[in-house]
C-alpha positions as CSV (number, residue, x, y, z in Angstrom):
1,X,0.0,0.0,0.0
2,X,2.7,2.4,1.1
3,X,4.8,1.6,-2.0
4,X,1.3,2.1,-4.1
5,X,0.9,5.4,-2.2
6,X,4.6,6.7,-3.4
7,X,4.0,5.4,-7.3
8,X,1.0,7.5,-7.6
9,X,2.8,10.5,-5.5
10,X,5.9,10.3,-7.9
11,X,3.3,10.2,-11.0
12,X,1.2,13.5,-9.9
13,X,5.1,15.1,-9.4
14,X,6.1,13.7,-12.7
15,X,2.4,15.2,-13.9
16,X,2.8,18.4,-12.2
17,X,6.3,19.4,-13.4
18,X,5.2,18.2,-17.1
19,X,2.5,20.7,-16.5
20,X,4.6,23.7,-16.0
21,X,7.2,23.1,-18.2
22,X,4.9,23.2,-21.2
23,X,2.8,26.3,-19.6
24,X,6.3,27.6,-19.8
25,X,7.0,26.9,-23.4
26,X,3.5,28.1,-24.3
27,X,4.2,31.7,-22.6
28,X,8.1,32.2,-24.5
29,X,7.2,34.2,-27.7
30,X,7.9,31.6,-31.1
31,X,10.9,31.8,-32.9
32,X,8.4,33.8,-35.8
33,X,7.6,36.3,-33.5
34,X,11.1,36.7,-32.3
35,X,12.3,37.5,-36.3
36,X,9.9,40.0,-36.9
37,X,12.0,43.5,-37.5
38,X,10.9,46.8,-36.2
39,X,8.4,48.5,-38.9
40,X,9.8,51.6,-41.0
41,X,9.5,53.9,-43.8
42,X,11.8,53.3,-46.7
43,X,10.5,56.2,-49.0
44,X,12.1,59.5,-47.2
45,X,11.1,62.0,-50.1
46,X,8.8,62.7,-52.5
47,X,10.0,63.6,-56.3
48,X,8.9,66.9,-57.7
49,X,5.4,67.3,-59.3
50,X,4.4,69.2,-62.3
51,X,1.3,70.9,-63.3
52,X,-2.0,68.8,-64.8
53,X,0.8,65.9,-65.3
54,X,0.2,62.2,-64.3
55,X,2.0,61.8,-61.3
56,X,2.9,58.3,-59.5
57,X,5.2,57.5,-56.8
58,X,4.7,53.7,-55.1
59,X,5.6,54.4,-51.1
60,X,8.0,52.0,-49.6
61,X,8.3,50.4,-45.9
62,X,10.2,47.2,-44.7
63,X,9.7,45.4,-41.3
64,X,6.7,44.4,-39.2
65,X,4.1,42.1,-40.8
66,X,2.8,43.0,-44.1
67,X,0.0,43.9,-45.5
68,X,0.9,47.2,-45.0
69,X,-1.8,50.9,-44.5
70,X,-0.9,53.9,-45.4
71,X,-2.8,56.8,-44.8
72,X,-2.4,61.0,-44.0
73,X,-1.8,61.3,-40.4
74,X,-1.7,65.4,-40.5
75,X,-1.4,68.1,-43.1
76,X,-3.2,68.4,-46.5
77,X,-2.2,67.1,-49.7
78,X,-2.9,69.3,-53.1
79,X,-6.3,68.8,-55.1
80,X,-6.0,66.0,-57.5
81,X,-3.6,64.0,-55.5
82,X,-4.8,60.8,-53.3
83,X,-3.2,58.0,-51.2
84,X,-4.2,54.2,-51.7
85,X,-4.2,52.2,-48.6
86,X,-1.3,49.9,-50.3
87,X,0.7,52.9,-50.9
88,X,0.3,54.1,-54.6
89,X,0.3,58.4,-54.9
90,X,-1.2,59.1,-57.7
91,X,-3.4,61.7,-59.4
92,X,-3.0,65.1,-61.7
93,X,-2.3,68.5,-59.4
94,X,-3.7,71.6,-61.0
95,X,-2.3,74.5,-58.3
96,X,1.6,75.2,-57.8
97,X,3.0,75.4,-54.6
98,X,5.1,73.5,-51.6
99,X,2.5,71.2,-49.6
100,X,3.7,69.8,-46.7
101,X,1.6,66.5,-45.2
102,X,2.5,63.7,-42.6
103,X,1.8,59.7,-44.0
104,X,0.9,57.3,-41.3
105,X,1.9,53.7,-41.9
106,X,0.5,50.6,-40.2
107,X,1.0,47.2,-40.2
108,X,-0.9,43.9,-39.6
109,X,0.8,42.6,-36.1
110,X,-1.3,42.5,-33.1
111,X,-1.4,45.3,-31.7
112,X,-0.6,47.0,-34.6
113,X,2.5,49.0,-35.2
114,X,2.3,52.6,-36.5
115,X,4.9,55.2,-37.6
116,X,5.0,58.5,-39.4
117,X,6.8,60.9,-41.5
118,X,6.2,64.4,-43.0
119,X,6.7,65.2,-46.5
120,X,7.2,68.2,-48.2
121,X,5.5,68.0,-52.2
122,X,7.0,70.3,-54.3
123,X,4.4,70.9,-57.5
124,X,5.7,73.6,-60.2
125,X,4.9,74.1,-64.1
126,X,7.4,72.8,-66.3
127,X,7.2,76.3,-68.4
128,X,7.1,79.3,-67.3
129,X,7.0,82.4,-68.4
130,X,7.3,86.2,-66.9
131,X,7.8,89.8,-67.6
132,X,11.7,90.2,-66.7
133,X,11.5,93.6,-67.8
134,X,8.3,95.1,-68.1
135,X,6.5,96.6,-71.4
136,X,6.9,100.5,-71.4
137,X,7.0,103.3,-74.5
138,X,10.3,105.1,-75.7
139,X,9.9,107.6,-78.1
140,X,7.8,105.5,-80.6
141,X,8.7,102.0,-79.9
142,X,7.4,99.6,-77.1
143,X,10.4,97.6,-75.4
144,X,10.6,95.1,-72.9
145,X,12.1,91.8,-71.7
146,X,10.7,88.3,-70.8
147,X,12.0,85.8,-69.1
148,X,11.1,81.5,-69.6
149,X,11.9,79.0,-67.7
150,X,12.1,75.2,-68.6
151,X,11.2,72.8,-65.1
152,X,11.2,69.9,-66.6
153,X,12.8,66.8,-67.5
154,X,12.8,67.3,-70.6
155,X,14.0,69.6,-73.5
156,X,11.6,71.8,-75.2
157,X,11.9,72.6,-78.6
158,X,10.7,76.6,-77.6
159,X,8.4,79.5,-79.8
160,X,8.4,82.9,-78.0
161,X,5.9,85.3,-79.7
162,X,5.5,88.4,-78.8
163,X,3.0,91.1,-79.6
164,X,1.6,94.8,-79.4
165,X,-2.4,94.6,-80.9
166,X,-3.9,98.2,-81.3
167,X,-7.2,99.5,-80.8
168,X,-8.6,98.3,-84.3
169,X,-7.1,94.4,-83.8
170,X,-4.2,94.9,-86.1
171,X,-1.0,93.1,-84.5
172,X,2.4,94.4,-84.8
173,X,5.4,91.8,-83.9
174,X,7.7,93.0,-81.4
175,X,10.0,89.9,-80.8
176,X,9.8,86.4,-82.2
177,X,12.0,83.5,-81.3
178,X,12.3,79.8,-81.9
179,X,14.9,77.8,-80.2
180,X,16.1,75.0,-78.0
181,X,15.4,75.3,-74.3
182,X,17.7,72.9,-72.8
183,X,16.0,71.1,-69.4
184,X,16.4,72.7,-65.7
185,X,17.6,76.0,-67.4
186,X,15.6,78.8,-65.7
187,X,14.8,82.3,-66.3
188,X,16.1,82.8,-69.8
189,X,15.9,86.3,-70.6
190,X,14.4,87.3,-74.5
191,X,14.2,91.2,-74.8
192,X,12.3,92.6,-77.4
193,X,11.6,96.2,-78.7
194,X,9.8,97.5,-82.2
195,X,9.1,100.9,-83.2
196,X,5.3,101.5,-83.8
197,X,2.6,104.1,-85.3
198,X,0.8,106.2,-83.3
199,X,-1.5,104.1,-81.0
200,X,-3.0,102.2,-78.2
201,X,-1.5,98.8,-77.6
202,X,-1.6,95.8,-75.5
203,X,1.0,93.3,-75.3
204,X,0.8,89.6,-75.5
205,X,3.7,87.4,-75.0
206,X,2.9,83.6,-75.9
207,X,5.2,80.9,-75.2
208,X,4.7,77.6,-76.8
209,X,7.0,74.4,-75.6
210,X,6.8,71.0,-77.9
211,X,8.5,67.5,-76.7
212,X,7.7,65.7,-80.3
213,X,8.7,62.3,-78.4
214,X,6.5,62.6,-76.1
215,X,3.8,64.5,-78.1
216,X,3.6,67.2,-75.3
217,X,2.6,70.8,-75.5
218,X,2.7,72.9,-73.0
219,X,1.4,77.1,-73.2
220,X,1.8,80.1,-71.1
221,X,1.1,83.6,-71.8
222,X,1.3,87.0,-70.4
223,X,-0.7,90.4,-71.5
224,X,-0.8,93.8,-70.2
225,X,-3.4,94.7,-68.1
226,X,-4.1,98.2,-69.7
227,X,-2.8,99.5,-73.0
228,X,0.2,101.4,-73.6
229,X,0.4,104.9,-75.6
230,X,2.8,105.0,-78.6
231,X,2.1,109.3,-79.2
232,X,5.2,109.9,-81.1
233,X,5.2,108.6,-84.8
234,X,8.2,106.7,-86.1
């Protein structure tokens, strides 16, 4: 009896130690959950944007468990630009300026992991044009200077036009130029000047960039807001 007594004491020892042992294992994280890196953001900038151009950038994280959600933590993005929950950043901007957001990113662990960044979008038109030296009479000519400016990423093959209509429609050409306007060169400076009959005038300046390969146009033009006197005769 006594030695039946010690069997069954030794198996409920045997039992009880089994017990905690695997309550033990059970509680230590797997070696799965051990590998898993911390979560963070890859992508650290955003590429320059251009006006009413398709613009796509795929965001990039590594770390934590996939699948991954991105979405705007702060800030607000420009008009024509959204964020898919996978990470896509896409759309067509129509307004220039510098936008700065903040992108949350998640990912599927439990409790989920988070972290953030700010970005600063820089969205500009790829041509630009501007008065450099504003239109203004001497003696009987009207004279001026414009300046152009190629953003791009690509070169433009470049027409510069430039104008003075009178008060009965009839144009008179101050400055005309066609030429190659290499990319990222910026405020080129075209003067222009014609003498002129007696008259009112307004100026237009057009500027029209081609990319044949592409089969890209892009326009800009400038006018003055009130006509200019030409009261001396050539």
């Amino acid at each position: 009896m006594e030695q039946t007594c010690l069997r069954l004491g030794r198996a409920a020892y045997v039992l009880a130690m089994a017990a905690l042992l695997f309550s033990g294992l059970l509680a230590k994280p797997t070696p799965a959950q051990q590998a898993i890196p911390d979560l963070s953001l890859v992508t650290e900038s955003l590429p320059d944007a251009f006006l009413n151009q398709p613009y796509s950038v795929r965001l990039e994280a590594k770390g934590g468990m996939p699948p991954y959600r991105w979405s705007v933590e702060s800030g607000e993005m420009p008009a024509g630009l959204r964020l898919e929950e996978n990470g896509n950043l896409t759309g067509v901007i129509a307004k220039p300026g510098d936008y700065r957001f903040s992108l949350s990113l998640s990912d599927s662990s439990s409790p989920r992991k988070t972290v953030t960044r700010d970005f600063l979008l820089h969205v500009t038109a790829p041509l630009e044009l501007v008065w450099a030296a504003f239109p203004r009479v001497e003696a009987s000519a009207i004279t001026g200077t414009v300046k152009v400016s190629n953003q791009s990423k690509d070169d433009f093959d470049l027409t510069v036009i430039i104008v003075a209509v009178n008060e009965i429609g009839k144009a008179f050409a101050l400055g005309y130029q066609r030429f190659d306007l290499q990319q990222a060169v910026v405020n080129f400076e075209i003067p222009f000047q014609s003498t002129l009959p007696q008259g009112s005038y307004v100026v237009h300046a057009d500027a029209v960039a081609e990319i044949p390969a592409k089969n890209t146009i892009y326009r800009k033009r400038l006018q003055t807001p009130s006509p200019l006197a030409v009261t001396v005769g050539p």
